[in-house]
VOTI-618016 format. One line per field, with one value per atom (N, C-alpha, C): z, x, y; residue in one letter; residue number from 1. Coordinates in steps of 0.2 Angstrom, whole numbers. Last residue first. Layout:
N
Z	[Z/...] $
X	[X/...] $
Y	[Y/...] $
residuo	[A/...] $
num	[NUM/...] $
//
This chain:
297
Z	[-44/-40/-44/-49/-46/-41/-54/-59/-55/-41/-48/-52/-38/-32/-38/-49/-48/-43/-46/-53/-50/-34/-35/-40/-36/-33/-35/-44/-45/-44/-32/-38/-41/-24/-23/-26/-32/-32/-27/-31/-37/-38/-16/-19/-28/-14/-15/-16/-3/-8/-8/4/5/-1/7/6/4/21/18/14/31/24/18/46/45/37/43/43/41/39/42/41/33/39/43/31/29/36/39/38/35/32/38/35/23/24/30/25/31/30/12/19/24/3/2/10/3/11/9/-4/-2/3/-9/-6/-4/-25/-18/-15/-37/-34/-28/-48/-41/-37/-65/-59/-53/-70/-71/-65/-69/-71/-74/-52/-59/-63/-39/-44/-51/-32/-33/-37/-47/-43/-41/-60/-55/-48/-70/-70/-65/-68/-72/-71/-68/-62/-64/-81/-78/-71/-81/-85/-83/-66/-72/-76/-64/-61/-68/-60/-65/-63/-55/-52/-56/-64/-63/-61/-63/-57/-59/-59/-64/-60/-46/-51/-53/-40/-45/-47/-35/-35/-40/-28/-33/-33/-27/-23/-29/-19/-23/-23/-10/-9/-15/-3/-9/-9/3/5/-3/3/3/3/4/11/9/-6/-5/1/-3/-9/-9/5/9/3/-2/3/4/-10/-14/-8/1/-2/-6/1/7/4/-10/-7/-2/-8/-16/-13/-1/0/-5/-5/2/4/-15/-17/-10/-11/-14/-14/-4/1/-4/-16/-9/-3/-21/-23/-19/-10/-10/-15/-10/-6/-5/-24/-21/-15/-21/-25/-26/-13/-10/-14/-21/-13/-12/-26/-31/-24/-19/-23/-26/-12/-8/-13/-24/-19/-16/-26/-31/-26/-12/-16/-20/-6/-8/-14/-1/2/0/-8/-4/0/-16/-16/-8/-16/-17/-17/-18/-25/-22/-9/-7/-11/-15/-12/-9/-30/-25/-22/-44/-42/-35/-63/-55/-50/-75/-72/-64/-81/-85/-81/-78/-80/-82/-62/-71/-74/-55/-55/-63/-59/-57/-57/-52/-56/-54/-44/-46/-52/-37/-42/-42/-24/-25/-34/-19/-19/-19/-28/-27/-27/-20/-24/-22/-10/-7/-15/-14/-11/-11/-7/-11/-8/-10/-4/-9/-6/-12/-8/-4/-1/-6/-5/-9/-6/9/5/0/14/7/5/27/25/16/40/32/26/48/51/44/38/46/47/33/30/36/42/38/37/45/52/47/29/36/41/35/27/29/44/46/40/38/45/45/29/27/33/37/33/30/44/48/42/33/34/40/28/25/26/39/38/31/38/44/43/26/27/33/32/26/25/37/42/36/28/32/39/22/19/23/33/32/27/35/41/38/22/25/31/23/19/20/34/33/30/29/36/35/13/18/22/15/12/17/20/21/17/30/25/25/34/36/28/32/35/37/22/20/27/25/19/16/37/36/30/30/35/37/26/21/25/37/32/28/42/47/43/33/35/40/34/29/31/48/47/41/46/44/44/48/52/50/41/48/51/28/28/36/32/34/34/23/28/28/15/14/21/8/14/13/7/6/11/5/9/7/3/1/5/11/4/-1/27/21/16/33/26/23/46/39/35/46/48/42/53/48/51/62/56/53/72/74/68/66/63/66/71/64/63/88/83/77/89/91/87/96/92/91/102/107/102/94/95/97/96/92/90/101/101/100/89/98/95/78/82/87/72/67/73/75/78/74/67/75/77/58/57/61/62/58/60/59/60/57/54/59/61/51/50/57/47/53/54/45/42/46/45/49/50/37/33/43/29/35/33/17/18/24/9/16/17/-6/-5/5/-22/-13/-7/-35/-33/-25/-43/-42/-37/-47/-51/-51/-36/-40/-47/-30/-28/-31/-35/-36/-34/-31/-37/-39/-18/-22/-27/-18/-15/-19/-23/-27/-26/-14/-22/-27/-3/-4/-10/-8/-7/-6/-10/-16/-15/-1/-2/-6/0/-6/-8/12/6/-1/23/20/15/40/33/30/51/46/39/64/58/52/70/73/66/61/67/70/58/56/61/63/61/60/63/69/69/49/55/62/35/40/48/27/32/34/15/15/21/11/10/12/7/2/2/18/13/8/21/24/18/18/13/16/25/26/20/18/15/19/22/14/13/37/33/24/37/39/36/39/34/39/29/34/32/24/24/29/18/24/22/12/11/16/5/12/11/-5/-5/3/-4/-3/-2/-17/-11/-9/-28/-28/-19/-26/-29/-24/-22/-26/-28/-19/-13/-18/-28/-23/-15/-41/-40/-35/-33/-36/-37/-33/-26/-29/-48/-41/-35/-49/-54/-49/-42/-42/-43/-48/-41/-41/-61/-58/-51/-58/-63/-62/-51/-49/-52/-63/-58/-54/-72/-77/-68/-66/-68/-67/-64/-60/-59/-78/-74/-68/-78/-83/-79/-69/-67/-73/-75/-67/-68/-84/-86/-79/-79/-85/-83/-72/-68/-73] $
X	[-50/-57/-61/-38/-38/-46/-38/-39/-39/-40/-45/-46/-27/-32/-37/-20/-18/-24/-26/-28/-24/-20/-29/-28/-7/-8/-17/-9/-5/-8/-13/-18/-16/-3/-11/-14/5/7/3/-2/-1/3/2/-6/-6/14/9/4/21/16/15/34/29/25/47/47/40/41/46/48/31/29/35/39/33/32/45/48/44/31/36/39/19/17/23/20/17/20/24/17/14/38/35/26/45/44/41/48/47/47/43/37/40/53/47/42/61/62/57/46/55/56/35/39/45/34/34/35/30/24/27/32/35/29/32/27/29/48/41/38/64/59/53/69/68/65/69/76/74/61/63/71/51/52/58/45/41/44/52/51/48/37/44/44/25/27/34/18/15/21/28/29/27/34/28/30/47/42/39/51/52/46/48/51/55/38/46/52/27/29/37/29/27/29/27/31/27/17/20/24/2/9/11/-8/-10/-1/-14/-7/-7/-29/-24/-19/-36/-32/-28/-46/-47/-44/-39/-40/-39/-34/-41/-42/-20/-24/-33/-15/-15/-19/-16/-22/-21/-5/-13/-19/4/3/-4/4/3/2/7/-1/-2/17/12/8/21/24/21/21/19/16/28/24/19/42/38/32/45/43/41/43/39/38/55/49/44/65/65/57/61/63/60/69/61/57/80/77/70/84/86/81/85/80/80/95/86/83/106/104/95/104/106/104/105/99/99/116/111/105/127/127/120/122/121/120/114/121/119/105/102/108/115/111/109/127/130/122/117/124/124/99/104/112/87/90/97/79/83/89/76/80/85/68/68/75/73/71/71/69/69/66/77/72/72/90/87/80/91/93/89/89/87/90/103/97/96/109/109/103/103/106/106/90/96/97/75/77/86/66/71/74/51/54/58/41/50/51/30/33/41/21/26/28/6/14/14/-10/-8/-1/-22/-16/-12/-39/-33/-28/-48/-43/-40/-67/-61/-56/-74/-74/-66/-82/-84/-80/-77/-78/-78/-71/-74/-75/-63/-69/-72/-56/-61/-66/-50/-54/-59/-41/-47/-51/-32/-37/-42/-27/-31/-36/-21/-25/-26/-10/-13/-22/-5/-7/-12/2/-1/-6/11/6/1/21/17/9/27/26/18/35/29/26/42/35/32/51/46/40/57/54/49/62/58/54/74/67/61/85/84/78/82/80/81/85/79/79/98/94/89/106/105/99/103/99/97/112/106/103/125/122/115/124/127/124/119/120/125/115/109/113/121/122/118/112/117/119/98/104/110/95/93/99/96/98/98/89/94/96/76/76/85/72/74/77/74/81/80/62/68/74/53/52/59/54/57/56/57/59/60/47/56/58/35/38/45/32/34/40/28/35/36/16/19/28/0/4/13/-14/-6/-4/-28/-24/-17/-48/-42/-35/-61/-55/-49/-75/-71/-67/-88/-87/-80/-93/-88/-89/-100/-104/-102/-92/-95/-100/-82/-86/-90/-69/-71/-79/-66/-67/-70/-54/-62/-67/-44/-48/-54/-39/-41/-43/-43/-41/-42/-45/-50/-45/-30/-39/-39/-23/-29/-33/-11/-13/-19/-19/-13/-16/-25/-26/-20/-24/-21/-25/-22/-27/-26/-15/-19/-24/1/-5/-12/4/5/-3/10/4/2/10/14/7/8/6/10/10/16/12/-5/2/7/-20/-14/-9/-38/-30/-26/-50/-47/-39/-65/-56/-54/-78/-74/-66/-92/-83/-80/-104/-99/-94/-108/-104/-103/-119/-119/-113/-111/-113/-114/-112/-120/-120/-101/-105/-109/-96/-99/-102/-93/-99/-101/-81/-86/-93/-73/-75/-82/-71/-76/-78/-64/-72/-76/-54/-56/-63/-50/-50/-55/-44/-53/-55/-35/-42/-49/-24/-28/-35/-30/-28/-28/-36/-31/-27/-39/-47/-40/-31/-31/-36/-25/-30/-32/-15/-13/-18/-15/-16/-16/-8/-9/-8/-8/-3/-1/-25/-18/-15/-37/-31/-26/-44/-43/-38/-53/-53/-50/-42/-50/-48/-34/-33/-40/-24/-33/-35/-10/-14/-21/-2/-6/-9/6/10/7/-2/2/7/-11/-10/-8/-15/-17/-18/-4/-12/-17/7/8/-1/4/7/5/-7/-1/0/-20/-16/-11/-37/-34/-27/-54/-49/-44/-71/-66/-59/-86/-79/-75/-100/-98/-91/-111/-104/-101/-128/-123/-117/-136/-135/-129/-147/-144/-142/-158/-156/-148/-155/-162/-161/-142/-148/-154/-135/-135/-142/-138/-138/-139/-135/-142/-143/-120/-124/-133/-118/-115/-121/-122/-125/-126/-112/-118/-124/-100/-99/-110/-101/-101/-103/-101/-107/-106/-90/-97/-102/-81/-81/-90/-85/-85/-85/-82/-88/-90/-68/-73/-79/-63/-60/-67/-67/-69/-68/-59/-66/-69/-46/-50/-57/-46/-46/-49/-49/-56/-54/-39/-44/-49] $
Y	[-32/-31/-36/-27/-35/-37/-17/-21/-29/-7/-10/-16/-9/-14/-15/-2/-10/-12/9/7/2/16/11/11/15/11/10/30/24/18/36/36/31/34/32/30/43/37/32/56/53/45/59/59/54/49/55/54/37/39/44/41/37/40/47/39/38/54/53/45/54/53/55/55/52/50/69/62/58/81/79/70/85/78/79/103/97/91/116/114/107/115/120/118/101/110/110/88/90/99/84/82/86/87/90/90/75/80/85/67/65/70/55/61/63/44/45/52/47/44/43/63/58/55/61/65/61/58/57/61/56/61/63/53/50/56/52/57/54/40/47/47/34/34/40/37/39/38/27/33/37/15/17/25/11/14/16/7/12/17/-5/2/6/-12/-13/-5/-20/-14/-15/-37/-32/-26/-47/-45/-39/-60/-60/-54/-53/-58/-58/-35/-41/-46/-23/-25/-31/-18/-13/-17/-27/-26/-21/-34/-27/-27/-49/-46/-42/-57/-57/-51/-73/-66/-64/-83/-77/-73/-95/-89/-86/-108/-107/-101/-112/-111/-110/-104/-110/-114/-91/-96/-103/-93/-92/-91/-93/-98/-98/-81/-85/-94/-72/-71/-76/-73/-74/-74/-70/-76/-78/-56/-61/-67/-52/-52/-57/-56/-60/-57/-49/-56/-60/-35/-37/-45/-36/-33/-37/-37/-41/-43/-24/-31/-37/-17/-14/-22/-21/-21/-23/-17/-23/-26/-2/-5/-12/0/0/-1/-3/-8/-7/8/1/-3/20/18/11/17/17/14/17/11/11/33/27/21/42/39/34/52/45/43/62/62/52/67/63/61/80/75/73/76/80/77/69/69/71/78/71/68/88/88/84/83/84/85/93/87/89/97/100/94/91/92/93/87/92/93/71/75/81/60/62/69/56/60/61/36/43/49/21/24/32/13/13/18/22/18/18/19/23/20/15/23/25/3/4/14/-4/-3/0/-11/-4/-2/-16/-17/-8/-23/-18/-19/-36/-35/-28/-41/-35/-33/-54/-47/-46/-56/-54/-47/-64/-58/-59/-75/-72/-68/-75/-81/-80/-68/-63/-69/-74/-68/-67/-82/-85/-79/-73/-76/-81/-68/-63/-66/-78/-75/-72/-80/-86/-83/-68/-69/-76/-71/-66/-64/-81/-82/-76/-74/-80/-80/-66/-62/-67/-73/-69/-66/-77/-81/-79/-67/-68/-73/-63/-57/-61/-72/-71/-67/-69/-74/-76/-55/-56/-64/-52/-52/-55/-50/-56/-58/-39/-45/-50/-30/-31/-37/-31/-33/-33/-30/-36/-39/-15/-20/-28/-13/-12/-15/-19/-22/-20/-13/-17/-22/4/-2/-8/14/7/2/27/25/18/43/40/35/47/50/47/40/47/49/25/29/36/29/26/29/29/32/32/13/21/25/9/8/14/13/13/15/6/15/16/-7/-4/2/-16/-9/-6/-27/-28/-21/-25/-31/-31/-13/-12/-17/-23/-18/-14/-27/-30/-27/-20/-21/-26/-19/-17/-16/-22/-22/-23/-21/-20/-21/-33/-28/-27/-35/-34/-30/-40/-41/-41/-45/-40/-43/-53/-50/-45/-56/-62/-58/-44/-48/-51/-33/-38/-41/-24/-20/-27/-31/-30/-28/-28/-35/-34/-17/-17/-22/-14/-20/-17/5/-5/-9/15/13/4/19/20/18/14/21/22/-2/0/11/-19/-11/-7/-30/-28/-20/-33/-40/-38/-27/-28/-32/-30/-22/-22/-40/-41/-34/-31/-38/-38/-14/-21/-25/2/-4/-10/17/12/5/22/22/20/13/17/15/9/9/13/8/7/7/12/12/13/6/6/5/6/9/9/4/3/2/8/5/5/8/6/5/16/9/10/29/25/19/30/26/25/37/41/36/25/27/34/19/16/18/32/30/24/29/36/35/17/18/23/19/17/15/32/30/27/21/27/29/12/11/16/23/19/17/41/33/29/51/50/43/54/53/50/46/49/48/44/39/45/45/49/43/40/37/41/54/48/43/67/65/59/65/68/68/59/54/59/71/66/60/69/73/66/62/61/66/72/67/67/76/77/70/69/75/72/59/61/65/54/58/61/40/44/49/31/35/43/18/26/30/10/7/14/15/15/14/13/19/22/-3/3/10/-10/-10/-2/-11/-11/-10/-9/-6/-6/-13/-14/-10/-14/-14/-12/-21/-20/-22/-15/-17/-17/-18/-12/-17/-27/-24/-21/-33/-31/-26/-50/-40/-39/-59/-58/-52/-66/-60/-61/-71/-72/-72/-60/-68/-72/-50/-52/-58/-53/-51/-53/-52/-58/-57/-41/-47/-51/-33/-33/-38/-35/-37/-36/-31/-39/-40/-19/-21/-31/-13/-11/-18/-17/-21/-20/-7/-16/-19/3/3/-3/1/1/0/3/-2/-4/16/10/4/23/27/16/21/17/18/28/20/19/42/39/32/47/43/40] $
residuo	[X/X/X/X/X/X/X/X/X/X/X/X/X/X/X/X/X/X/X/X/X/X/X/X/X/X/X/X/X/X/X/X/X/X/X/X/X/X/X/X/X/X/X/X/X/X/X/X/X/X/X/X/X/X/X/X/X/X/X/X/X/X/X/X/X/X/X/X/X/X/X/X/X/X/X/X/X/X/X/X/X/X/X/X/X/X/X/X/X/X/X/X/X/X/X/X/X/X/X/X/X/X/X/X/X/X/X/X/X/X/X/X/X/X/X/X/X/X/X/X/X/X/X/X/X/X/X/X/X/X/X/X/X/X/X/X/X/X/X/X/X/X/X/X/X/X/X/X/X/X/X/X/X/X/X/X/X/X/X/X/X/X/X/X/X/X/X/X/X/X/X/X/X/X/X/X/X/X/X/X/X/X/X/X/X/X/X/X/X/X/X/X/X/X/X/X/X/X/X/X/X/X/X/X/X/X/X/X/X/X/X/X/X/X/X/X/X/X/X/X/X/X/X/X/X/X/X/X/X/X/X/X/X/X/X/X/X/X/X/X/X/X/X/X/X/X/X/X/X/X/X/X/X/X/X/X/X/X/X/X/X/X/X/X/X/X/X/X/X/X/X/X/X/X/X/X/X/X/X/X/X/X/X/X/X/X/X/X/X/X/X/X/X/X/X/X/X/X/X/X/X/X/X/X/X/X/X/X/X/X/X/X/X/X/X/X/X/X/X/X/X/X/X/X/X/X/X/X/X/X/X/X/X/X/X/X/X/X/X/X/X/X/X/X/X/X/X/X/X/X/X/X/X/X/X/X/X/X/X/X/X/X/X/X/X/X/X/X/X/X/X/X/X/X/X/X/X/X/X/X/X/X/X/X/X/X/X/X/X/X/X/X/X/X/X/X/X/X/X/X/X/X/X/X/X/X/X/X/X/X/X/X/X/X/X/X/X/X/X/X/X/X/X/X/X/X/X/X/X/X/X/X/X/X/X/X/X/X/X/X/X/X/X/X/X/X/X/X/X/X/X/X/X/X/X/X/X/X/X/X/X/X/X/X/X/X/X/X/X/X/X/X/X/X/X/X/X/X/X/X/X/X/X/X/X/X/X/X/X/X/X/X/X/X/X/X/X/X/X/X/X/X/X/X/X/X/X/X/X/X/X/X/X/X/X/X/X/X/X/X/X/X/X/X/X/X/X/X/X/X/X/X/X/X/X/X/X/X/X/X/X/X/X/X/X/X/X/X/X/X/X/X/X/X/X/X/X/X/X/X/X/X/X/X/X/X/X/X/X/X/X/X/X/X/X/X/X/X/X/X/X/X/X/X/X/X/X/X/X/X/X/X/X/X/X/X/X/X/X/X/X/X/X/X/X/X/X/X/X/X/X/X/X/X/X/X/X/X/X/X/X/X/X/X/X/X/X/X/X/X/X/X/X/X/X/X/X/X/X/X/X/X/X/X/X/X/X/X/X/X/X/X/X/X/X/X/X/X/X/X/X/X/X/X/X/X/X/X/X/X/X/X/X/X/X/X/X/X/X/X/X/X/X/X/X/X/X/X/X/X/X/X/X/X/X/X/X/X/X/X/X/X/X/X/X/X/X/X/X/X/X/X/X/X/X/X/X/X/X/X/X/X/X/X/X/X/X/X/X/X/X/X/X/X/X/X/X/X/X/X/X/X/X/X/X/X/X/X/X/X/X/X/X/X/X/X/X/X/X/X/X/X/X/X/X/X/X/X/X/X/X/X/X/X/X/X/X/X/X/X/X/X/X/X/X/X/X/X/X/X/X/X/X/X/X/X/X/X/X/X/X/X/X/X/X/X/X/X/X/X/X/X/X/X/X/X/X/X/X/X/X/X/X/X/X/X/X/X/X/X/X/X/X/X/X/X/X/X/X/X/X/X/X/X/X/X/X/X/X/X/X/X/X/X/X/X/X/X/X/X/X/X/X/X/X/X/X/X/X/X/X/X/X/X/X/X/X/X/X/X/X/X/X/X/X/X/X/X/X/X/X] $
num	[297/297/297/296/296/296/295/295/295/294/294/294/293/293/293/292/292/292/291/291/291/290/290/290/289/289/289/288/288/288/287/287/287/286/286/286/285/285/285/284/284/284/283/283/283/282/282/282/281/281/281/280/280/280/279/279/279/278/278/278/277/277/277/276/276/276/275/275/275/274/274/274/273/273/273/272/272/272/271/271/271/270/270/270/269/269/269/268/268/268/267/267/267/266/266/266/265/265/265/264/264/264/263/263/263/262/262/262/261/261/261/260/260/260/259/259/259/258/258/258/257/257/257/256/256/256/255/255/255/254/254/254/253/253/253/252/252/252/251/251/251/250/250/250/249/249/249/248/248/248/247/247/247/246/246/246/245/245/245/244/244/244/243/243/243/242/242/242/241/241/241/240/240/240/239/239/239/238/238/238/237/237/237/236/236/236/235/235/235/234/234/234/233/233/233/232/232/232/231/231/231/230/230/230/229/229/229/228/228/228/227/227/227/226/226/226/225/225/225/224/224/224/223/223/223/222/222/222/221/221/221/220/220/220/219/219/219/218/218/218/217/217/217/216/216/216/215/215/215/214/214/214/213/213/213/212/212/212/211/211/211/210/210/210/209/209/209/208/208/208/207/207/207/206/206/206/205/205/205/204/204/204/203/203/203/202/202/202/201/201/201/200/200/200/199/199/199/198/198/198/197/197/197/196/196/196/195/195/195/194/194/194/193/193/193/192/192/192/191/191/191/190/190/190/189/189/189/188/188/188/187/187/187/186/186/186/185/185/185/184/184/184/183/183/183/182/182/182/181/181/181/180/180/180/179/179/179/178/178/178/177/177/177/176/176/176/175/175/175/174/174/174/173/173/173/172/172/172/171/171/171/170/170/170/169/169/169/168/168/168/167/167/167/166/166/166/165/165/165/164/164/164/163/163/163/162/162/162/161/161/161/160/160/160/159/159/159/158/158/158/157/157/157/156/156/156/155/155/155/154/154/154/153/153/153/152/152/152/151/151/151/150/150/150/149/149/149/148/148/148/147/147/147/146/146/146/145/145/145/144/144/144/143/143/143/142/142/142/141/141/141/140/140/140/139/139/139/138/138/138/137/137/137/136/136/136/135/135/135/134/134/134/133/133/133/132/132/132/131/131/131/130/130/130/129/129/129/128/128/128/127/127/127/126/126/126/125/125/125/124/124/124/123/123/123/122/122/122/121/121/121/120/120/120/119/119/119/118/118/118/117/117/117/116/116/116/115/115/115/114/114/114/113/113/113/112/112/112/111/111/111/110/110/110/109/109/109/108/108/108/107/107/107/106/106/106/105/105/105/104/104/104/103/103/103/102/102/102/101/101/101/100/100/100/99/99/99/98/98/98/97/97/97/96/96/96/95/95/95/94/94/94/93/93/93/92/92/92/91/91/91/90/90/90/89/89/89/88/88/88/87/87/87/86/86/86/85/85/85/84/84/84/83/83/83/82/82/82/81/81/81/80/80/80/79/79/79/78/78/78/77/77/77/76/76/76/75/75/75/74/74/74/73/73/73/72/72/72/71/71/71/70/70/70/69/69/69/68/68/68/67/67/67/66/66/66/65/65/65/64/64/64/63/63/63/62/62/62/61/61/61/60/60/60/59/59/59/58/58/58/57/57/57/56/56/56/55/55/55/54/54/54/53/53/53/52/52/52/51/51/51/50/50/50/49/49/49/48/48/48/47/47/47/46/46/46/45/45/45/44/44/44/43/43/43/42/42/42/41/41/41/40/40/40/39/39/39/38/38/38/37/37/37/36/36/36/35/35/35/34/34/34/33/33/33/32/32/32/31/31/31/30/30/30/29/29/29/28/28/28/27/27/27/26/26/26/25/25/25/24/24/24/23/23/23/22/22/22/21/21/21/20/20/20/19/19/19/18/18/18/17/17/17/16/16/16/15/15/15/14/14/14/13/13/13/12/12/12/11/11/11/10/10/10/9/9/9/8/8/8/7/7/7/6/6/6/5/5/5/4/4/4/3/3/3/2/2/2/1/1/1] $
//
């Protein structure tokens, strides 16, 4: 956490100048937080009173993260985290598990929002979910990469809407990254469950990482429209633009043999989230994730 804790300091210290410059002094960070499952931080543990089970928003999320952090530096920040698992784009502007619009959250003196959505819009929690009991390759993957033009077409639109309500503010779109990598289990290290025979099959991991691929360049791709559009938007992603995982994220996918940034059948012991956080970030692949919104702050 030292590089982020640096990272953030350097960011607090602009974002500040800026507002001084602006205001005459210096003022509180008005930050936002919207977004699904992956943008909650479903699977990370330490749920806000009242989400667990529903929205499952978690202190471990990339975005809260990278709040605490900015606020153990001293900086001002307002934090509205309106984030919840199983949202798609659509549920952003409706009322969705008894709670307000997540765009109701915005208003012309954000300053910054975070935001990871649209993998509902194409059933990636579905497919994984598939590949664990059954089999995704095929017709499976095919159904979600051929939802993919539409959900980035819908995410453009949706980074338009923000910008109309949040005229000033900088969005940080966060990805899903890759929670399966091709090839075999790592060797010589104690692995998940999921890891086990006939469960997450070569073919499977070679497809859902093809997939997860796939996921990333339409979100890229909406976000690259909608600067085209005028909108202050940039895309925290785990892989490089030419679709290559970043080093930091190497290794960390399931059956590999780094510290696991996603959950595997670990979620459904006796007392943790269950189904739900299969596939989904840990607490260490949050952590992961806030050093990319950092560095695009």
């Amino acid at each position: 956490m030292k590089k982020l804790g640096t990272v953030l300091f350097a960011c607090a210290l602009a974002l500040a100048s800026t507002q001084a410059a602006n205001a005459g002094t210096a003022r509180t960070l008005q930050v936002a937080a919207l977004g699904d499952s992956y943008a909650a931080g479903t699977g990370a543990g330490d749920y806000e009173p009242g989400t667990e089970g529903v929205c499952y928003r978690s202190a471990n999320s990339a975005a809260a993260v990278v709040v605490a952090d900015l606020r153990s530096r001293g900086k001002q920040v307002d934090f509205t985290n309106v984030m919840c698992s199983g949202a798609a784009i659509a549920d952003l502007s409706t009322t969705f598990k008894e709670q307000p619009p997540q765009l109701d959250a915005l208003s012309k003196s954000t300053d910054l929002v975070f935001l990871t959505v649209g993998g509902n819009d194409v059933g990636f929690a579905e497919y994984a979910g598939l590949c664990i009991q059954s089999d995704c390759t095929g017709a499976g993957a095919q159904l979600v990469l051929g939802q993919l033009p539409a959900m980035s077409a819908k995410l453009t639109a949706l980074l338009v809407d923000v910008k109309q309500r949040s005229p000033r503010a900088r969005v940080v779109l966060g990805g899903y990254g890759r929670a399966f990598a091709p090839g075999p289990n790592a060797p010589d290290v104690p692995l998940d469950p999921i890891c086990g025979d006939g469960i997450l099959t070569l073919p499977e991991r070679a497809e859902g990482a093809t997939v997860s691929q796939g996921v990333d360049r339409a979100v890229r791709d909406g976000v690259r429209a909608a600067r085209a559009r005028g909108v202050n938007a940039v895309y925290a992603s785990a892989y490089t633009d030419d679709g290559t995982l970043r080093a930091e994220f190497e290794g960390h996918s399931a059956c590999q043999g780094g510290t696991p940034y996603y959950r595997g059948l670990d979620a459904l012991a006796p007392g943790q989230e269950g189904p739900v956080a299969v596939l989904h970030p840990s607490r260490a692949g949050q952590a992961a994730f806030a050093e990319l919104l950092a560095r695009k702050l």
